[in-house]
C-alpha positions in Angstrom: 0.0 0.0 0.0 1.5 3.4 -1.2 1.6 5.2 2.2 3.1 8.8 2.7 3.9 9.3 6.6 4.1 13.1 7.8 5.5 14.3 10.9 5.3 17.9 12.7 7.6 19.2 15.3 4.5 22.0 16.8 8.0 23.1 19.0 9.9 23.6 16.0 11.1 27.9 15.5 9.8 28.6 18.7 13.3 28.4 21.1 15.4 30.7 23.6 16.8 32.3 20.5 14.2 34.2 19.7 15.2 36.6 23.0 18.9 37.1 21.7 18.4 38.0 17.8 15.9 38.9 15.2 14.8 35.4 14.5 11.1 34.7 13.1 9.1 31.7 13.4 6.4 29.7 11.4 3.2 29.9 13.5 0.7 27.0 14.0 -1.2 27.9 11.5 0.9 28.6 8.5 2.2 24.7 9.7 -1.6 23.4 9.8 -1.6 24.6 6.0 1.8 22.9 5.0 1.0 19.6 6.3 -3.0 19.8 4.6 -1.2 20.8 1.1 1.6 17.9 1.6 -1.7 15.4 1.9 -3.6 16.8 -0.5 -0.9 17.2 -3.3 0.4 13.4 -2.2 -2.7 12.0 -2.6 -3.2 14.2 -6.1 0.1 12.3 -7.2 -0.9 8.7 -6.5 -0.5 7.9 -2.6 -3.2 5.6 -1.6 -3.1 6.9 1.9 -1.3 9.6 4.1 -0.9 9.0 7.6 0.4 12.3 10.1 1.4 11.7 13.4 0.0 13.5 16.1 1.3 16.0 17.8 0.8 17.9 21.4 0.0 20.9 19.2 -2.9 19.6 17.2 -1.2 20.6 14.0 -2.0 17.0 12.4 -5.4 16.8 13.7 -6.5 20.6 12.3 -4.9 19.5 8.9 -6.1 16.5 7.8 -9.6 17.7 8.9 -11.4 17.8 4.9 -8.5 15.9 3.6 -10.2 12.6 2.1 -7.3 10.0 2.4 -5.7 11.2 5.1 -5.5 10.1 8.7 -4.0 10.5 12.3 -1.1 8.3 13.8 -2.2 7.9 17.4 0.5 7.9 19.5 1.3 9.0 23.3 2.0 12.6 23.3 4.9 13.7 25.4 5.6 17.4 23.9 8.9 16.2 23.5 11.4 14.8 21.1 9.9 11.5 22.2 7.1 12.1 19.9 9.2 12.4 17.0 11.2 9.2 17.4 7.8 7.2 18.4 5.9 8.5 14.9 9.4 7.7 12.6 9.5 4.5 14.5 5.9 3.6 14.0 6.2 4.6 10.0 8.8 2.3 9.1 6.9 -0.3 10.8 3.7 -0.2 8.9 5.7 0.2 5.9 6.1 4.2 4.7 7.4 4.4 1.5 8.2 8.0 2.7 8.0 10.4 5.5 7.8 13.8 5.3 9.1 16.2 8.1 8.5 19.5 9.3 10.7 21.3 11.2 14.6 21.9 11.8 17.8 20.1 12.3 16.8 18.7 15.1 13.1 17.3 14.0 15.4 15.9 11.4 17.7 14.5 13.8 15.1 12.9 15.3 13.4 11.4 12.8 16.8 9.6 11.8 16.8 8.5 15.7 14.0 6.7 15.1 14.9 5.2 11.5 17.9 5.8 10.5 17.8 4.9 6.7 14.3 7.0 6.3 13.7 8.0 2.8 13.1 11.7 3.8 11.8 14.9 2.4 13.0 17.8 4.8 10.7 20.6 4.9 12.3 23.2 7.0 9.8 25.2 9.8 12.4 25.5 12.4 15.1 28.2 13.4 19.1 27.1 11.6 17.8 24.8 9.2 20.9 23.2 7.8 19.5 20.2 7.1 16.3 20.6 5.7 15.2 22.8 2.9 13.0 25.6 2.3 10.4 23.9 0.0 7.2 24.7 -1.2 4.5 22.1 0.4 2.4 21.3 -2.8 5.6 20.4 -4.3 6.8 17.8 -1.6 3.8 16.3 -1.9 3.9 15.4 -5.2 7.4 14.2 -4.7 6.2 11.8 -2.2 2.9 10.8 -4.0 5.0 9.6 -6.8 7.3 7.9 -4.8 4.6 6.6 -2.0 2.5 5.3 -6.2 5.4 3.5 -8.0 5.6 6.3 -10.3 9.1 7.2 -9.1 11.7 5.0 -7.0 12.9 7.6 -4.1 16.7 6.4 -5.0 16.4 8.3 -8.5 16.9 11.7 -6.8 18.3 11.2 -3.6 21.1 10.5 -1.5 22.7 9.1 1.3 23.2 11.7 4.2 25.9 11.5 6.6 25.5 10.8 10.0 27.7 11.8 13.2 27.6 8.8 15.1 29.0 9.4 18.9 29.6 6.6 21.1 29.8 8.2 24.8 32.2 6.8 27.3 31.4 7.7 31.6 33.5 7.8 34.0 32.7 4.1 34.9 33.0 2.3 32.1 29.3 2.2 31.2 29.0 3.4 27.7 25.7 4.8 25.4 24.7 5.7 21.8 23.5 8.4 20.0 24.0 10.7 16.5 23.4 14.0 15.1 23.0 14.9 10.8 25.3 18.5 11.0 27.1 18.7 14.2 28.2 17.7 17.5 29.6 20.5 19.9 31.2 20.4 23.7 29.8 23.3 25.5 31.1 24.6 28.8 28.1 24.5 31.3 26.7 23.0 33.9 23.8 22.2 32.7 21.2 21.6 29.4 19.5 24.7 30.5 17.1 26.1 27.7 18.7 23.4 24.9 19.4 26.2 22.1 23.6 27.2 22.0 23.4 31.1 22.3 26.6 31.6 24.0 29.6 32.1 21.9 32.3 32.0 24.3 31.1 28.8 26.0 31.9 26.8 22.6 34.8 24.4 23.1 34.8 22.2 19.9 32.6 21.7 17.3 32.0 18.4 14.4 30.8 19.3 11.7 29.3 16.9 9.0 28.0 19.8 6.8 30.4 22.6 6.6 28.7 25.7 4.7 30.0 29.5 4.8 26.3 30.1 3.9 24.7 28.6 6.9 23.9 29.3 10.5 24.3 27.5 13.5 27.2 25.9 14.8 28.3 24.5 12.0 28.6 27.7 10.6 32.4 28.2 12.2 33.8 25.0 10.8 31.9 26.7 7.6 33.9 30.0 7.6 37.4 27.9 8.2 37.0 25.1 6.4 33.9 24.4 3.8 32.1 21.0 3.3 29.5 20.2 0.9 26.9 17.3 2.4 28.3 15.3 -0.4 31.7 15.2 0.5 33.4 12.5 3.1 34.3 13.5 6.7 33.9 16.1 9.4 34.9 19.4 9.9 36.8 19.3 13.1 36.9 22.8 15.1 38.6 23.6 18.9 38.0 27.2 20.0 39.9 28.4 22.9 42.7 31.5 23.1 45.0 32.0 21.4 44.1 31.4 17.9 42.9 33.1 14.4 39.7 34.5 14.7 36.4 34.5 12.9 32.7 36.1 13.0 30.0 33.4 12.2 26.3 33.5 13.1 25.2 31.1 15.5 21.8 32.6 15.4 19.8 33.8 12.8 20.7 37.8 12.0 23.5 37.4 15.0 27.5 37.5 14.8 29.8 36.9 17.3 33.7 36.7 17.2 35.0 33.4 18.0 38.5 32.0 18.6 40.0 29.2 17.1 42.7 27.2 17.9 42.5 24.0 15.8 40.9 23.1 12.5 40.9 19.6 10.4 39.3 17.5 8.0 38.9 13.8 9.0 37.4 11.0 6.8 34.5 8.9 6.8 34.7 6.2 9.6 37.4 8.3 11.7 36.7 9.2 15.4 36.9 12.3 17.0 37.3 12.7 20.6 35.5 15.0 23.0 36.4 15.2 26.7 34.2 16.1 29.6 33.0 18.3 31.4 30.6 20.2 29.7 27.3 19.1 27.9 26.9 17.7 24.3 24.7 19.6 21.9 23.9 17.5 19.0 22.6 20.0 15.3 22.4 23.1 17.9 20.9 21.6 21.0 22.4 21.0 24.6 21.0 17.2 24.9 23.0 15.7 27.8 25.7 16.5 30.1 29.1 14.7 29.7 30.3 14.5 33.3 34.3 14.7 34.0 36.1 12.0 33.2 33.8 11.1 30.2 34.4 10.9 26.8 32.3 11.0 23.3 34.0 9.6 20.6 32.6 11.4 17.0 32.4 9.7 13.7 31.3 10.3 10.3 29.6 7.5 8.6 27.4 7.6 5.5 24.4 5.3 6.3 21.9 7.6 7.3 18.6 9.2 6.0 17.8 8.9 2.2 17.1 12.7 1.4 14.9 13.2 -1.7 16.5 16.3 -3.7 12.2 17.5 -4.5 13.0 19.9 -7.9 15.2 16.9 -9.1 12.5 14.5 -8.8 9.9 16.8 -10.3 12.3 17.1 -13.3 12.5 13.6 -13.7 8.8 13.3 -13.6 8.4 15.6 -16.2 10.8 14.2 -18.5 8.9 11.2 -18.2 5.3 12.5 -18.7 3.9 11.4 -15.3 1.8 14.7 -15.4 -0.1 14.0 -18.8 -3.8 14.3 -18.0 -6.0 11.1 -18.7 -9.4 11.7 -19.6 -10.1 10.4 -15.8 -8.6 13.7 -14.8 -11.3 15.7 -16.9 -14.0 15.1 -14.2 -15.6 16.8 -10.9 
């Protein structure tokens, strides 16, 4: 069955940042009308049914209200990144032939920690948005009706992202899992706090998978010293600390801030990086978890993560091929 899965982050460009720079944010509403024009242009395209998860926010449940085909993913709601994980969990298993996300890097990241080789059309709602793209809604629904048909395989315009898998060490020996899509950073403080990075000067080191002098975010140091397109293998590795050359990069949207570097390299696919406590982890911009003293994460670049459909290239290749000749069963009510 040709099922299109859709998941909203209703937290997503809504963070701390928005009290330190000029950052906007896609309301509820302008997020209830993505998700209906995703359905209803999947659906258009071929999917035989569109499944969104719900969310704490009732984004999902106001959109698919009208839309004939679609239907909620019941779920427990946490109003956490929970919710995420548990909906891209729950797609794979009843077979999505691909999920749509709205939000950020980090719905993004999420979506990958609950299934890691998703076939994924990023839709970007949230506040850095490395990851995902700015793309119009009628337009990634299409992609993913074709796909979700037969029309269109998902691997004919896509590719296979990198992910930063970090193996954490404590103290005792006892050791955990986890993995961001752009970056992992070590941040001096004592605590998770409000999640979002919006100190400068508490930035110890930085790895970055996606390296672009046009971005914002974290990744936008390693970005300004040392480029990396998605595409290409490796991390950006960057250690700040005085003395060292220094460069301005925003960290928030419309915000610059002088940072001091003392270290940068390149490092291949499959080569670990290590980070040493104390401080706390932020994985694609957010403080996650605190990495006490003693403790180590060990970083490393690895390309077996999400399958990220590149929406223009597969609208080209549906065109080339005709798949939007009318039939005479089109010419009705």
């Amino acid at each position: 069955m040709g099922t299109v899965g859709i998941v909203v982050n209703p937290w997503a460009g809504k963070d701390v940042r928005r009290l330190h720079a000029p950052v906007g944010h896609t309301p509820d509403t302008a997020k209830v009308g993505i998700v209906r024009r995703v359905a209803s242009a999947a659906i258009e395209s071929g999917a035989e049914r569109v499944v969104v998860a719900r969310d704490t926010g009732r984004i999902g449940e106001r959109a698919v209200a009208g839309v004939g085909g679609a239907e909620l993913l019941d779920g427990p709601g946490t109003g956490s990144a929970l919710d995420t994980r548990r909906a891209a969990k729950q797609f794979a298993d009843i077979g999505c032939s691909v999920v749509v996300a709205l939000g950020g890097d980090g719905t993004c990241r999420d979506v990958a920690i609950g299934w890691r080789e998703v076939p994924l059309i990023a839709v970007s709602t949230g506040t850095n948005n490395v990851f995902p793209a700015m793309v119009d809604a009628t337009s990634a629904g299409t992609a993913a009706g074709l796909i979700a048909s037969g029309a269109m395989t998902a691997v004919v315009a896509s590719r296979r992202t990198k992910v930063l898998d970090v193996i954490i060490t404590e103290a005792d020996g006892s050791t955990s899992r986890d993995l961001a899509l752009v970056d992992v950073a070590l941040i001096d403080a004592p605590h998770t706090g409000s999640r979002a990075v919006v100190r400068a000067e508490s930035i110890r080191a930085v790895v970055a998978a996606m390296a672009a002098p046009a971005s914002t975010g974290l990744s936008s140091i390693a970005g300004r010293l040392h480029p990396l397109h998605r595409d290409q293998p490796g991390a950006v590795v960057v250690r700040l600390g005085a003395p060292g050359r220094r460069v301005r990069a925003p960290i928030m949207p419309g915000h610059f801030d002088t940072l001091t570097v003392t270290c940068v390299e390149h490092v291949g696919d499959g080569v670990s990086v290590q980070l040493d406590g104390p401080g706390v982890l932020a994985f694609d911009g957010e403080r996650d978890r605190m990495l006490g003293r003693g403790a180590t994460a060990e970083v490393t670049a690895r390309r077996d993560g999400p399958l990220l459909i590149a929406v223009s290239d597969m609208l080209v290749c549906a065109a080339q091929c005709g798949l939007f000749d009318a039939t005479e069963a089109d010419d009705g009510p």
